[in-house]
N, C-alpha and C positions, 0 to 999 in steps of 0.2 A: 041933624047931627052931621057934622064933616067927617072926612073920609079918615083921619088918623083916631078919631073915636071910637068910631065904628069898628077898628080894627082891634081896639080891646072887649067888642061885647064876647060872650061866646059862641061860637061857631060849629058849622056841621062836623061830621067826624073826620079824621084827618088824615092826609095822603101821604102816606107812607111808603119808601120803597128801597130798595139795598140793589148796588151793582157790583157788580164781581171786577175788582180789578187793584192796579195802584192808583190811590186816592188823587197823584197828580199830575196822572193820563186823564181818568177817568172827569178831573175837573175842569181838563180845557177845552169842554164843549159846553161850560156853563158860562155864563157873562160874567163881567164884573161886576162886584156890590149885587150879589142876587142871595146868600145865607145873611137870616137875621141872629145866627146865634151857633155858636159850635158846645158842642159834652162830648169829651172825645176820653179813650184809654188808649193812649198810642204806644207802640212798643219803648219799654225803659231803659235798653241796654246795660241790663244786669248781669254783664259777661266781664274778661276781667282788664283791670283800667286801664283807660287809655295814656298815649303822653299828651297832654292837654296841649301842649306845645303846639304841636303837630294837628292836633285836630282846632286850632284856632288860626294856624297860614292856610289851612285850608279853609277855612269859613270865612275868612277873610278877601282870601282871594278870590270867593265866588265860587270855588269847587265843592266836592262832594268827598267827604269823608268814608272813606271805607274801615269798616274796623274787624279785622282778621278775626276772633274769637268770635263764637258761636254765642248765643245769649241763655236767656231761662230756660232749664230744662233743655240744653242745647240744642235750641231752636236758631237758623238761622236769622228770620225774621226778628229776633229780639237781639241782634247783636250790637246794635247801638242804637239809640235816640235819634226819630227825623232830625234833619238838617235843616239850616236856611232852605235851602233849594225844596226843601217837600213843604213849609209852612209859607213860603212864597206865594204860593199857587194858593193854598190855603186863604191867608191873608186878601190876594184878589181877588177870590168871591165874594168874601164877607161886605156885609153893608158897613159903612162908617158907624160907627158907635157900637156895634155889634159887642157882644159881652162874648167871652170863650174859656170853658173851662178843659184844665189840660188836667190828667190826672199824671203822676211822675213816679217812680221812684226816690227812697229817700239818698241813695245812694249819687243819684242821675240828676237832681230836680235840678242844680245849679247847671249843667250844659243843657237840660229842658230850656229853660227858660231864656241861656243867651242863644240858643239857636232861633227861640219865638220873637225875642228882643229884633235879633239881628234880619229878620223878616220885614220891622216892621211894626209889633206888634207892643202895647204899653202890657207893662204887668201891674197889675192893680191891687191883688193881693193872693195872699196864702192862705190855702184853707186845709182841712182834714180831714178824712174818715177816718173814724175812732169805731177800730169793729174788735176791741181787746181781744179777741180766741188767737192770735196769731200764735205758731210754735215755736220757740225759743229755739236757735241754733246755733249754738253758743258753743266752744271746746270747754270742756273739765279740764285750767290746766293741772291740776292736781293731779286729775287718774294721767294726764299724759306725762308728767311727771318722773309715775311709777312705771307707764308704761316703760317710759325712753329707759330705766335703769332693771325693768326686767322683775318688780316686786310687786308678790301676790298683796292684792287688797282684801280685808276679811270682810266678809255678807255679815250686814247688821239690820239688816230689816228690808221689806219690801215698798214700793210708792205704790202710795193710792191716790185719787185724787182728792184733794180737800172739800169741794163741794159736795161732788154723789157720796162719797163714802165707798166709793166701787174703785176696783184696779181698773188705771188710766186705760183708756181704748174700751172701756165698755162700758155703749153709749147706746142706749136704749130705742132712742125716737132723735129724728132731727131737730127738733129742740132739744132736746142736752147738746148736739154737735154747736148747734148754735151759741146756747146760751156757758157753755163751758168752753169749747175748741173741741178738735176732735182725739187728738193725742193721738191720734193714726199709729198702728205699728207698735205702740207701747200698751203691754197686758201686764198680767199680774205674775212673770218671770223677769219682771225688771227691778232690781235689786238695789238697795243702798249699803254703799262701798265705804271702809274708813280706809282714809289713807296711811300708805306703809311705812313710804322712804322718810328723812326730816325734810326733804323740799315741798313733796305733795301736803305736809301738816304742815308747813309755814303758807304756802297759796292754796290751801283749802277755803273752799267758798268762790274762788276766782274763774272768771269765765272772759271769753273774749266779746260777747255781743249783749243787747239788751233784745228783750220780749217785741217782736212788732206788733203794736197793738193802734197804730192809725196810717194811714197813707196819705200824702198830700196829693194836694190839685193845686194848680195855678189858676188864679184868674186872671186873664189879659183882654184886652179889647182894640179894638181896629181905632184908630184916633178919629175925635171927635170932628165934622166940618161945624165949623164953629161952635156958640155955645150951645149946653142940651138944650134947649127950651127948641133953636133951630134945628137941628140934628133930627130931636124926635118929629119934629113940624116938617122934614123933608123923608126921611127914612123911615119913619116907627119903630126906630129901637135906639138904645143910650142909657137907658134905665133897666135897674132891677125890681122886681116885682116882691117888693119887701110884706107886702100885707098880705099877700098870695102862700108866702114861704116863712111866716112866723111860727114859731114853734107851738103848739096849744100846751097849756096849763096843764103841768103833767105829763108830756109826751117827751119819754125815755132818748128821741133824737137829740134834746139837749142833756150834755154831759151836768149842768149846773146843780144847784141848789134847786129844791125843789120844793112848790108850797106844802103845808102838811095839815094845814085848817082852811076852813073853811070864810075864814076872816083873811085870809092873806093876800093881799095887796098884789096882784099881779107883776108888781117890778121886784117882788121879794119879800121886802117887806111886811113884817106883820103887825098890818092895821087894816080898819075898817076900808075895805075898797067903796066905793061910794060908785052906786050902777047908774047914776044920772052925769056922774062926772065926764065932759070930755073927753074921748081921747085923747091921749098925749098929755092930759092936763095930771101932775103927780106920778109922772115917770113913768107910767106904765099905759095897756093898752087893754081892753076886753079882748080884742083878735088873738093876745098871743104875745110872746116873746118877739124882740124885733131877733132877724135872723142873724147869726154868728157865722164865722170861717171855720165852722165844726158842726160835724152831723155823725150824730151817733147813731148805728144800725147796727145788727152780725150781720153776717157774710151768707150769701145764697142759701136757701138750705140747699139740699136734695131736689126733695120737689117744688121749688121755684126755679132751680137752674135747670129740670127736664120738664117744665108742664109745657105739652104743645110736641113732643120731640119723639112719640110711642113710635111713629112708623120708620124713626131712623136706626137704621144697623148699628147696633150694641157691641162695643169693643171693652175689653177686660180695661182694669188700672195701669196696668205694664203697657197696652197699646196706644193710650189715651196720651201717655207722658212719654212716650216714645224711650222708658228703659229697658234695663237687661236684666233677670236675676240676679239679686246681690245688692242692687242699687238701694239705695236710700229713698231717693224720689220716690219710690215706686207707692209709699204708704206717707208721704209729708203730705198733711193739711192744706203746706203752702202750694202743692200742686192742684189741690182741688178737683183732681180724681178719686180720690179713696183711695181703700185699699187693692191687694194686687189683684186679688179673686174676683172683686166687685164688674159689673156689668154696666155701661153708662152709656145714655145716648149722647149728651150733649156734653162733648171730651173738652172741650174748649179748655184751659189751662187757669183762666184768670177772669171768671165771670162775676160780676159787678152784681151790687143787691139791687132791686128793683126800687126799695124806698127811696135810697140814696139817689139814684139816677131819675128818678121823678120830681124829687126837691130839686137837684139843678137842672131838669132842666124848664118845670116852672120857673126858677128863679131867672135864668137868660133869655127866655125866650117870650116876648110878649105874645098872646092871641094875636093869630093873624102872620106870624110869624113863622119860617122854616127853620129847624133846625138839620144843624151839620154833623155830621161824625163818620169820619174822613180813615178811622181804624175802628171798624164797628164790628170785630171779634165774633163776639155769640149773640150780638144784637138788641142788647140790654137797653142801648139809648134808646134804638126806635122801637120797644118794646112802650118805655115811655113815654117817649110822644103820643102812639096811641094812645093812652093811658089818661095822660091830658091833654089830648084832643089838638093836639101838634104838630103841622108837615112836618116830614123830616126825610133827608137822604142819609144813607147810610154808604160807606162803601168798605169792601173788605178784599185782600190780596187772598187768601186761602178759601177754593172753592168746596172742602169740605164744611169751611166755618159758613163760608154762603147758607147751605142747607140748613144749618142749625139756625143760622136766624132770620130764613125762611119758616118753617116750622114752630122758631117762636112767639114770632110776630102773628103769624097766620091763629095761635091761639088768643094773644093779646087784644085782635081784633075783635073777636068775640066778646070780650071782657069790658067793653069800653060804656 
């Protein structure tokens, strides 16, 4: 067997490890062309816009954009989107052909992707996570309406939620949080309001935003040295691992059509599947669905985002999200604290689901292969690599997030 074969059998379990720092200090003690594969969630700078102008002479001209506002949950660190200058360094580790998924806001993805561009880097395509529970935050312009002009609205009834049948916020077990959202902060003192003034009845029903119910990722990749056939015959990586990361017959990661007999033809279709047929011969596969730029999962529970995390110091919802009394954050979903009273070890703000991060990073990273994640937050990636049995470095600027995915990994290892 030669040496790039070998590198797909499977292998002993896999070296794992996280260093405390910025990812592009901490990279220039590694060679060039040494990651076969990046899963990163880098900060989305969801603070407020910039002039595009101004932060394009500066990426032009080689510098580094600074952008004055504070980011999510006014955290420094999320105040803008790396730069050329942090995926530069990035880029010269990676191996030629390397596969890289970037996760983005939907807000940011387009300066996502020209700072990955302007590195160097090809975008290959777009993909999703489709976790529906996200919380709508959207203004009533109707009740603001009334507000601006000072008229009471009459109580017509209370919200519940439509699924449980319960007032919203009262959610039993982490699966309801999961499988509903958690509606944080909304009980059954939240009231439905008809509008007063003629304006709030003329834009009744109107709101400024839509439900986030997916997030994207970019996929990009280091350019090929010539074609794949040599790429993978120098390097071991260029390809995805399509038959690895098919969806099985039935599994809720694909959003699609779904069979519902037992006669149904794996590409959909319903007809007699025929179990001596070929693969690939009639459109379809016994493996599985070929993989899509969409993967459906919820969002952490509970106890997936603290298993591994008992011995670290428990901070309320208010210290975790870093608000005051009064805030709104302090009970959003989208903070992924909980609520204000609640007690959490692993405060992390925006922790990734474990299924999700195990499909990519199967999908990028062949056996044999290291993976990168260069903003590794609460350590979700190298959670998964463990997982499937995948080097990987991790690195993270926040040495309280250090611990946490110390401690999560340190469980993960077990699990393998």
């Amino acid at each position: 067997m030669n040496d790039q074969l070998q590198l797909l059998q499977p292998k002993a379990p896999s070296l794992v490890s996280v260093k405390h720092g910025l990812c592009q200090d901490v990279l220039k003690a590694y060679p060039d062309n040494h990651f076969g594969a990046m899963v990163t969630d880098p900060p989305y700078g969801l603070s407020a816009p910039p002039d595009i102008r101004v932060v394009l002479e500066a990426w032009l001209a080689g510098e580094s954009y600074v952008h004055g506002s504070k980011g999510f949950m006014g955290k420094a660190w999320d105040s803008f989107v790396p730069g050329p200058e942090v995926w530069s360094e990035v880029f010269r580790v990676m191996k030629p052909g390397a596969f890289c998924v970037v996760f983005t806001g939907q807000r940011t993805a387009d300066l996502m992707g020209i700072a990955l561009r302007l590195a160097g880097f090809e975008i290959r395509d777009l993909g999703a996570w489709l976790y529906w529970s996200g919380f709508p935050k959207s203004l009533d312009v109707s009740k603001a309406f009334d507000a601006d002009v000072g008229a009471e609205r009459e109580v017509v009834g209370k919200y519940r939620h439509p699924a449980t049948g319960r007032p919203h916020g009262d959610f039993r077990t982490d699966n309801d949080r999961a499988a509903y959202g958690s509606f944080a902060g909304c009980d059954d003192t939240r009231n439905i309001t008809a509008p007063a003034s003629p304006e709030a009845v003329h834009w009744s029903g109107f709101g400024t935003a839509l439900k986030p119910a997916a997030e994207p990722f970019i996929i990009c990749r280091k350019p090929l040295e010539g074609t794949y056939v040599q790429n993978l015959r120098k390097w071991g990586v260029g390809a995805l691992n399509i038959d690895g990361c098919r969806y099985a017959y039935g599994d809720k990661a694909w959003p699609g059509p779904q069979e519902n007999s037992d006669t149904a033809r794996p590409n959909g279709h319903s007809a007699i599947w025929d179990e001596d047929m070929p693969q690939g011969i009639g459109g379809g596969s016994l493996l599985g669905r070929w993989p899509a730029n969409v993967y459906a999962c919820p969002k952490a529970s509970r106890s997936e985002r603290e298993a591994g995390c008992d011995d670290l110091p428990a901070v309320t919802g208010a210290e975790a999200t870093g608000s005051k009394e009064g805030q709104a954050r302090l009970d959003s979903p989208r903070t992924g604290a909980g609520r204000t009273a609640d007690e959490v070890r692993n405060s992390h703000p925006t922790v990734k689901a474990l299924d999700l991060m195990r499909w990519l990073v199967r999908l990028v990273t062949p056996p044999g292969q290291m993976v990168l994640d260069p903003f590794l937050g609460s350590g979700t990636t190298m959670c998964a690599a463990l997982r499937e049995r995948r080097d990987g470095l991790g690195i993270e600027a926040d040495v309280h997030h250090v611990a946490i995915c110390e401690a999560r990994m340190g469980y993960h290892r077990g699990k393998r």
